[in-house]
C-alpha positions, 0 to 999 in steps of 0.5 A: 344139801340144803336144809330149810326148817329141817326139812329138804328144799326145792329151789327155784332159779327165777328167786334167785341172782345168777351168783346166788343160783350157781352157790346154791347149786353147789350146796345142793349137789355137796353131802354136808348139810348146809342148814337154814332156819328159814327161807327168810335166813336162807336168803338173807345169808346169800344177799349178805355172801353177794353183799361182800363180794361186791363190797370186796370188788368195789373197795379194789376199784375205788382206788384206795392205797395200802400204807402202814399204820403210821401212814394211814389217812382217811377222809377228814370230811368224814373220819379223825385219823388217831395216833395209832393210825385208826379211823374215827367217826366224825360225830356229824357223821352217820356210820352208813355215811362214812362206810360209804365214803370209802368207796367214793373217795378212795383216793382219799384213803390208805391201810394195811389189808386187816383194816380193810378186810373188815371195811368189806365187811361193814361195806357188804351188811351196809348193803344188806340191812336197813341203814337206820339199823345199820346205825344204830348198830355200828355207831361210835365206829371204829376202823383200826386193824382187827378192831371191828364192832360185836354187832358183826358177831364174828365167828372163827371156825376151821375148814378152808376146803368149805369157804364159801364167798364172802369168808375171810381167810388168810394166808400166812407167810412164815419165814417173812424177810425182817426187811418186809414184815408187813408181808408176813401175811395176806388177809382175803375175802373169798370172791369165788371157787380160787379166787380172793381179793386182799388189799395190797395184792388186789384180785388173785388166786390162791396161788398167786398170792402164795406166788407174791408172798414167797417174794418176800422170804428170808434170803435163802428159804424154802418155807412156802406162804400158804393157805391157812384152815381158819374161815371167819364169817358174820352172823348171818342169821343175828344180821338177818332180823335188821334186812328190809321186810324181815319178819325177824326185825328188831330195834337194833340192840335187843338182843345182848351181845359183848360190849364196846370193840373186839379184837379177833386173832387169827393162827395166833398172830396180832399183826396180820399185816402192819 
């Protein structure tokens, strides 16, 4: 059930995209209690869910390439490629300007599938706040594995039964062959009910990517890849002050927040993909 400003909500289907409709029906009919400040936070968190699938899908469109740290390469016009094979932003280059690039160009581009999780990520908040807060938010921007900027407020919880689209989870392969250990697992955006996107693999059901994970075992294991329980997702309700014609905006960097770049785990492991 959906719970608005403590209080029981009936949703109209014309105020909402079909997407959107078909999830909200689904919290609806579910006995957790899925709950919203206000309508302006319930709505947001959807465009924003919209955001990343869309995002998700592009970035398997666009032809960008999946290649290892070492092998990384990006756009000059828009990006220095460092030693350690991470993305820097040309200081002529306004965030928004070089997040998009990625979608445009993406013949230009190659990285490993942690790196690309979190451009979906940037992708999905580019397309739903306003740009000048999403430059202001993300300037200095950094693209390197599990790297990603506070502003994103990242939150881990458990609970990959209650993903809903637009979370990332990620599959683990435990007994990975020594000869592939970038197969060792898959980072994914959840597209819709079994369905994930994760770049080197593309778009695929769960099991599929279990099925393509166990290609890449130990000679001889009987261990499966799976689906691990941790579901990561942005503040949707930190982001929502910065959307179009909220009546939460704020200048960018008024509430504090941990300075300069995170680094996020997940079951433990540095490497998701390398």
């Amino acid at each position: 059930m959906i719970i608005v400003a403590n209080q029981p909500v009936d949703l109209v289907p014309t105020h909402w995209s079909a997407f959107e409709w078909h999830w909200l029906q689904q919290l609806q009919n579910r006995p957790t209690l899925y709950s919203y400040q206000t309508m302006d936070h319930l709505q947001f968190e959807w465009k924003l869910r919209a955001s990343l699938v869309h995002a998700a899908e592009g970035l398997n469109a666009s032809g960008v390439s999946f290649a290892s740290f070492e092998k990384s390469r990006c756009n000059p016009a828009y990006w220095n490629l460092n030693n350690e094979g991470g993305f820097e932003l040309r200081p002529n280059v306004t965030p928004a300007e070089g997040i998009r690039d990625i979608w445009r160009n993406g013949s230009l581009y190659a990285f490993e599938c942690a790196t690309a999780t979190v451009i979906v990520l940037y992708g999905g908040v580019l397309g739903s706040i306003r740009e000048d807060a999403f430059n202001s938010l993300f300037r200095n921007l950094l693209l390197f594995d599990w790297h990603y900027d506070s502003d994103l407020r990242l939150t881990e919880k458990n609970g990959s039964h209650t993903a809903l689209p637009g979370d990332v989870l990620y599959f683990k392969n435990p007994d990975v062959s020594s000869e592939t250990p970038e197969w060792q697992g898959e980072n994914t955006i959840m597209l819709r009910e079994d369905l994930y996107y994760g770049h080197g693999i593309g778009i695929a059901s769960g099991g599929q990517i279990i099925r393509t994970l166990n290609q890449f075992r130990t000679p001889g294991s009987q261990v499966s890849a799976y689906l691990m329980d941790n579901v990561i997702y942005p503040d949707f309700y930190y982001l929502s002050r910065f959307a179009e014609n909220s009546d939460m905006n704020a200048p960018a960097g008024t509430t504090p927040v941990l300075p300069g770049q995170l680094y996020v785990r997940i079951g433990g492991s540095r490497y998701l993909r390398t």
